[in-house]
N, C-alpha and C positions, 0 to 999 in steps of 0.2 A: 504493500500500500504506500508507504513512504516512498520507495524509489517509484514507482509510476507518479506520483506529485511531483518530485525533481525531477523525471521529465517531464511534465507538464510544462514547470517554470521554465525549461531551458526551451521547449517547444516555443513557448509564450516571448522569451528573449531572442530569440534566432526571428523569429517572424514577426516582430513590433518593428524592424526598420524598413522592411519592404514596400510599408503601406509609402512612408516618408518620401519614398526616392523618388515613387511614382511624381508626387506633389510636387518636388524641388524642380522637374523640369520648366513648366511656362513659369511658374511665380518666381524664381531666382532671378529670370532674366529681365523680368521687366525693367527693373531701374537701373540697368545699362543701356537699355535698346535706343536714348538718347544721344548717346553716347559712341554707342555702332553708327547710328546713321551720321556722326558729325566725323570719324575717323576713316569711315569707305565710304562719304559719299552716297550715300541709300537715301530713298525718300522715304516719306514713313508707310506705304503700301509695301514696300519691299519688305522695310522690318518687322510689319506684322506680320509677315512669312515665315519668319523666323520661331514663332508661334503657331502658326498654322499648320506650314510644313509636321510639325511635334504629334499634331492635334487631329490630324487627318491620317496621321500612319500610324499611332496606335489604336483611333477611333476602327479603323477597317481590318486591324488583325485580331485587336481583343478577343472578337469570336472564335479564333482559329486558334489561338493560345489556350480558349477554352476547351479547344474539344480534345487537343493534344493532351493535355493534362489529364482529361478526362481518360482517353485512351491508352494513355504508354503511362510517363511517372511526373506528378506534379514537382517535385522537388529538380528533376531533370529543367524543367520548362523555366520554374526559376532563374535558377544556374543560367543557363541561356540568354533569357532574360535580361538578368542583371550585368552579364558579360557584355552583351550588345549594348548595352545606356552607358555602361563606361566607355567602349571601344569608342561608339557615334562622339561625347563629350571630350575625348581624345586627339578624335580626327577632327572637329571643329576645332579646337585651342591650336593646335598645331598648324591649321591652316594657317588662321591668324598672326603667329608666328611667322612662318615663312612666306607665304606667299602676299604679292603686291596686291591680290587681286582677290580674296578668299569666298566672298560671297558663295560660290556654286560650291567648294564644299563645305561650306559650313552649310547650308543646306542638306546636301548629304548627309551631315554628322546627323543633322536634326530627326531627318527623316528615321536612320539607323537607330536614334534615341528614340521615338516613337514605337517604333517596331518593339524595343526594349519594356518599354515602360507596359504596354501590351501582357505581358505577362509576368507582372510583380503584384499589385495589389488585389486584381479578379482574383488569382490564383492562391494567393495567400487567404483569402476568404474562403475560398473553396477546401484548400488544406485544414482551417483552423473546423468547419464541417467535419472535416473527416478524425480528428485525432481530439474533438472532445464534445461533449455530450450533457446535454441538460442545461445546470445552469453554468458550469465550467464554459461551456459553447456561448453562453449570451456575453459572461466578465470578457472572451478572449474576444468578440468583437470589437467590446465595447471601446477595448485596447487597441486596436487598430482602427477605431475610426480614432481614437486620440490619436494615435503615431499620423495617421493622416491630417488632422487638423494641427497638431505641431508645426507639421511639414510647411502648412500653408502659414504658419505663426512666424516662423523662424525664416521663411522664403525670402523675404524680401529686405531684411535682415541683413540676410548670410550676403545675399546679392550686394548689395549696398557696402561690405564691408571689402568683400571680396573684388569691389574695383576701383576700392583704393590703391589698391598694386599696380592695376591696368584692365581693362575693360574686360578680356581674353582671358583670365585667371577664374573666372567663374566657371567657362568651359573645361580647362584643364582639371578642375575643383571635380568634377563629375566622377574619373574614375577611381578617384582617391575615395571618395564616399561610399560608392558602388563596392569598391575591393572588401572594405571596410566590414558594411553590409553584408556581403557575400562569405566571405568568412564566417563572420557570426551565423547566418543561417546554414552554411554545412556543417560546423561544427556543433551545433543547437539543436535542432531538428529533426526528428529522426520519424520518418515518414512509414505508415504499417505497411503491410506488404498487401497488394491487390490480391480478394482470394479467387478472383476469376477471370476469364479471359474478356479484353473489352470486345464490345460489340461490334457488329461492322457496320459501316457507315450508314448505309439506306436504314438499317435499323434503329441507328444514333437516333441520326433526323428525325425518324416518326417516333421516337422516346422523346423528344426536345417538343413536337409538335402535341403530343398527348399530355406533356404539362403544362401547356398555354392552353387547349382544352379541355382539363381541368379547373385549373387555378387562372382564369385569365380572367374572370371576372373581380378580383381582387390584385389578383398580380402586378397585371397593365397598369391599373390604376399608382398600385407601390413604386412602379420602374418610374412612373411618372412624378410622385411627388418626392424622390430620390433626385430628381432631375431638377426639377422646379426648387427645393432646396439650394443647390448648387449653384445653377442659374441666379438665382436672384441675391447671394454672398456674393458670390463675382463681381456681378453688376452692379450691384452697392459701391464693395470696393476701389472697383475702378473710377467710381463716381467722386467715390471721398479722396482719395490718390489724388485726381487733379484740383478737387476742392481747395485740397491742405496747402497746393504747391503754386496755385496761381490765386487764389482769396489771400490767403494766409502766409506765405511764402514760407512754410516748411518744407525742407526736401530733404533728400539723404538717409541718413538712419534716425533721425528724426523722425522723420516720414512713416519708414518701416516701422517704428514701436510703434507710435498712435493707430496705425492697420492692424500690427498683431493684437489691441486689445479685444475687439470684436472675435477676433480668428482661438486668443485662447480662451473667451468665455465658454465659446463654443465646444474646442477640447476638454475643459474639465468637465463640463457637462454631460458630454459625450460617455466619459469614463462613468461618471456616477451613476449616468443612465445603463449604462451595458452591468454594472456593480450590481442594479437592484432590481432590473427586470427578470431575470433567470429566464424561466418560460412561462410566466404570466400572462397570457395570449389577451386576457382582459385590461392589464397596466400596459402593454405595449399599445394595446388600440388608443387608449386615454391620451397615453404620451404625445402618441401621433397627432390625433385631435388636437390637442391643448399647445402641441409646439404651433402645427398651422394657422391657431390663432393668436400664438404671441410673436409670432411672423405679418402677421395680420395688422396687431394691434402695433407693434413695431414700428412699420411701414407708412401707416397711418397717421400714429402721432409725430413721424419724420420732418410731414408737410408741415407740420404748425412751426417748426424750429429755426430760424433766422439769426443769423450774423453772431453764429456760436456754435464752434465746430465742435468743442467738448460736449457741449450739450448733446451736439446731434450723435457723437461716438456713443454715448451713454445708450441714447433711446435704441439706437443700432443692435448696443449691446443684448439688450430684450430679444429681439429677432435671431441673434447666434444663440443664443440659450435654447432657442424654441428648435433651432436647427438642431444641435446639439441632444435633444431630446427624440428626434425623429429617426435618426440614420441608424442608431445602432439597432431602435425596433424593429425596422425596416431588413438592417441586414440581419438579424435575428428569424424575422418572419420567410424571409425566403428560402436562404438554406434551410432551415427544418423544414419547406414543402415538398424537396425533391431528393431521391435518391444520390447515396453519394457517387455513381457512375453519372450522374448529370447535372452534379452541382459545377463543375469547372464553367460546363457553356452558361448553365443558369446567371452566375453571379459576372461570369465575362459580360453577359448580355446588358444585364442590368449593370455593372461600371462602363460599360460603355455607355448606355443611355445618360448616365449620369455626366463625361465626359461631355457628351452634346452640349449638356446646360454648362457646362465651365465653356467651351468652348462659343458657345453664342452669347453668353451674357453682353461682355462688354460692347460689342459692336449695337445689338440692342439699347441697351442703356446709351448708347451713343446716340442714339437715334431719338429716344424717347427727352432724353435730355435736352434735345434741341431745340425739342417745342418748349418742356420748361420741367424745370424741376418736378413740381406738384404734379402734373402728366405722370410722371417715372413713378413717383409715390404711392399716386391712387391707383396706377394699373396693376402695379408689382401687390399692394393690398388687396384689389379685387381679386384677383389670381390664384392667391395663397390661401384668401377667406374660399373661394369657388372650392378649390383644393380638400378644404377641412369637411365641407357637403359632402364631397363625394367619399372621402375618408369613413366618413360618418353611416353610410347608406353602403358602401361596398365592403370595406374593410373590417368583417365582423368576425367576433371569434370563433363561432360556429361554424363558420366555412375556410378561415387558416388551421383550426384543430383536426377538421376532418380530414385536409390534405395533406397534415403534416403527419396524422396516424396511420394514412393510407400509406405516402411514403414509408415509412418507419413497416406496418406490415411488409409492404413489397419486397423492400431489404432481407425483411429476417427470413418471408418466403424464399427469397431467391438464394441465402446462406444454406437453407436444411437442403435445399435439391442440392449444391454445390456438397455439400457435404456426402448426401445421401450419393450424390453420384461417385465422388470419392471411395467410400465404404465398398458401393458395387463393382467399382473398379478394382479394389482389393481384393475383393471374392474371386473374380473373375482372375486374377493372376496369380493367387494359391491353386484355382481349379485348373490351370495353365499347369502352374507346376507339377501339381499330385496326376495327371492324366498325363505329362509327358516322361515324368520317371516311369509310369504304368507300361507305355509303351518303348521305351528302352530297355524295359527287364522283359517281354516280347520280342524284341529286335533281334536282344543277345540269344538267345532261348532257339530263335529260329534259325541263327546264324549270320543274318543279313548283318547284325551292327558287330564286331569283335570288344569282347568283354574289358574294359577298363583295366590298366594294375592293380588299380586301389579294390575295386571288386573283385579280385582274384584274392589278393592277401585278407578281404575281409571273410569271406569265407572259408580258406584256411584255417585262420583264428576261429571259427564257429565251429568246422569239426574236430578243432583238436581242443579245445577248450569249454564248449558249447555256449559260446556269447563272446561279443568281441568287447574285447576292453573299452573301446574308445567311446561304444554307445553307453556302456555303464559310466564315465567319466562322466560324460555330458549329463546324464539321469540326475548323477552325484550337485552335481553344479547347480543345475536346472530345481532342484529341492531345496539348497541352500541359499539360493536365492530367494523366493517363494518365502521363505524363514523370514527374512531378512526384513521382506515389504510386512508381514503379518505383523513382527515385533512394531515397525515402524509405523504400522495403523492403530496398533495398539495405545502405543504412548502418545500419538494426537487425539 
């Protein structure tokens, strides 16, 4: 009992940095991207590429990182993973470095980091599914959505500090952390062993498709305000970022703390949320609920706030709380709906949807903001409050329990066949044995097979002794042993 909780803990340490790495790709680089464009020349459509590129190559393989894991070995996909965000971070810094001209591969690095990033956090959600159970499964979410909102605390931060050296330092920063990372998850980690073979494809797909006809009535809706969550931090963010720097004239690391206050209310929240929901399928719904309304309420009382940016960080901070409160029931409620041969694609799917919303926020809120502020306010509050209805009307615990004990049956059905087929498999290769020794003592007898050495000397020994030694030895053994397990039942 003791050593399966110490690996628990080291499981829990080896996978708390994966969620981070994912995060530190767009939020690090924001507060160079100024910076880029004034040292290569870039207008700023080009340097939001720089993010784009990120955010379009991992949004399109997530799924495929999904089913891989799914299929061969999650801890494999990782490893991979992680290798490809340092490599891509690698080959961008060292463009920059050498070349006059870096733009097209620093593009590449980005792309190659995207592809990376693809397969650290879905998959680490997927894992933490498979290697713990009950309320151990809700704390270890709860813990990687913290490791993820860290990431987003500390992003901009690290960024800002890190181009105090030179702009390009951020980039080569990548596989140093990655390595870092990597490490600690091989050494940490120790991933069970699949007890059957994966499926094949055509069969994937209609398993993937059977639990959106299921649970899509509730599901869709979750992927959705997973999404909408994220979407609208973003959007904020970006909103307050230029507030802070052209209202107010903070910039720098300056900047970054007043952003991470918002980003860690959210983390701690996050943690004490995944701490005390276990599997409360009724405090998960509530949570849900009640965060979409203090996202709501938030957003709402945004509008009233003028010519006071502490104020407005404050009210803000309301809205990370509410956030903070949703994500981890959310990832709590979806892993326990499906099987663990299909939680890789499930929770890819749904971080990817999630991705979407980081990825369109800002250009949104760029938009909404033009017409005016209060526009961005009431629509981002209609949205969230629309959100908490439908939460309310779909998201019930009668229909996540049912699909979460369906999953849980299906498992344990599909373990006793694996097992039972195991067993007959056994049978089947004693009955192999005792029918092929049957017919070799036939072979010989007829003459077709000539009699073995060792069969000629055991028979010898049988007429001139009448029993051969070596089978009494073994009897010998074979009884003392027997002794041995009897005593040992005894005294337990």
């Amino acid at each position: 009992m003791a050593q399966a909780k110490a690996q628990d803990t080291k499981n829990l340490l080896g996978l708390a940095g994966v969620p981070l790495v994912m995060v530190l790709g767009n939020s690090m680089l924001i507060p160079i991207l100024p910076t880029m464009e004034t040292e290569l020349g870039l207008t700023s459509f080009q340097s939001s590429f720089i993010i784009t590129a990120f955010s379009i190559a991992a949004g399109l393989v997530i799924p495929l990182a999904g089913y891989l894991s799914d299929r061969f070995n999650r801890k494999i996909v990782v490893t991979i993973a992680l290798s490809l965000y340092g490599l891509g971070g690698l080959l961008a810094g060292l463009s920059a470095l050498w070349f006059d001209d870096p733009y097209l591969m620093i593009m590449v690095g980005r792309v190659l980091q995207g592809v990376g990033a693809a397969g650290t956090s879905p998959i680490a959600m997927a894992l933490v599914g498979d290697l713990f159970n009950g309320a151990s499964e809700s704390r270890a979410l709860g813990l990687l959505e913290t490791s993820n909102g860290m990431g987003k605390v500390l992003s901009p931060i690290l960024g800002s500090l890190f181009a105090l050296i030179t702009w390009y330092t951020v980039f080569l920063a990548f596989p140093i952390i990655c390595g870092a990372v990597l490490l600690l998850f091989l050494f940490m980690v120790k991933e069970k062993k699949k007890k059957k073979e994966p499926m094949p494809v055509g069969q994937y797909i209609h398993s993937i498709k059977t639990v959106f006809a299921k649970n899509g009535k509730w599901l869709v809706p979750a992927f959705f305000i997973g999404s909408i969550c994220l979407f609208t931090l973003f959007g904020v963010l970006f909103y307050l970022s230029d507030l802070l720097e052209e209202e107010y004239g903070i910039d720098g690391v300056a900047k970054g703390g007043l952003l991470a206050i918002p980003l860690l209310a959210m983390s701690i929240t996050a943690y004490i949320t995944g701490a005390i929901i276990k599997k409360k399928l009724k405090l998960m719904r509530f949570f849900i609920i009640m965060g979409l309304l203090a996202l709501t309420a938030s957003y709402f009382g945004s509008s009233f706030v003028e010519n006071n940016a502490y104020i407005l960080i404050g009210v803000l901070v309301i809205g990370s709380i509410g956030t903070g409160m949703i994500l981890p029931c959310l990832n709590s409620m979806i892993i326990g709906s499906v099987k663990k041969s299909e939680r890789g694609m499930i929770t890819s799917l749904y971080n990817g949807v999630r991705f979407i919303g980081v990825a369109v926020g800002p250009p949104v809120f760029t938009w909404l903001i033009s017409i005016s502020a209060n526009v961005m306010f009431y629509t981002i509050a209609g949205l969230t409050a629309l959100f908490a209805v439908i939460a309310f009307f779909f998201i019930t615990p009668q229909t996540v329990g049912q699909q979460q004990q369906q999953a849980a049956s299906r498992e344990g059905e599909e373990e006793m066949s694996h097992e039972h087929a195991k067993a007959t498999e056994k049978d089947a290769d004693e009955s192999n044995f005792i029918n092929r020794e049957g017919f070799e003592d036939v072979a010989v007898l007829l003459g077709v097979k000539r009699e073995e050495p060792d069969q000629k000397v055991r028979e010898v020994r049988e007429k001139q002794l009448g029993f051969d030694p070596t089978d009494m030895m073994h009897a010998l053994l074979d009884k003392a042993m027997k002794g041995k397990d009897k005593d040992k039942d005894k005294a337990k």
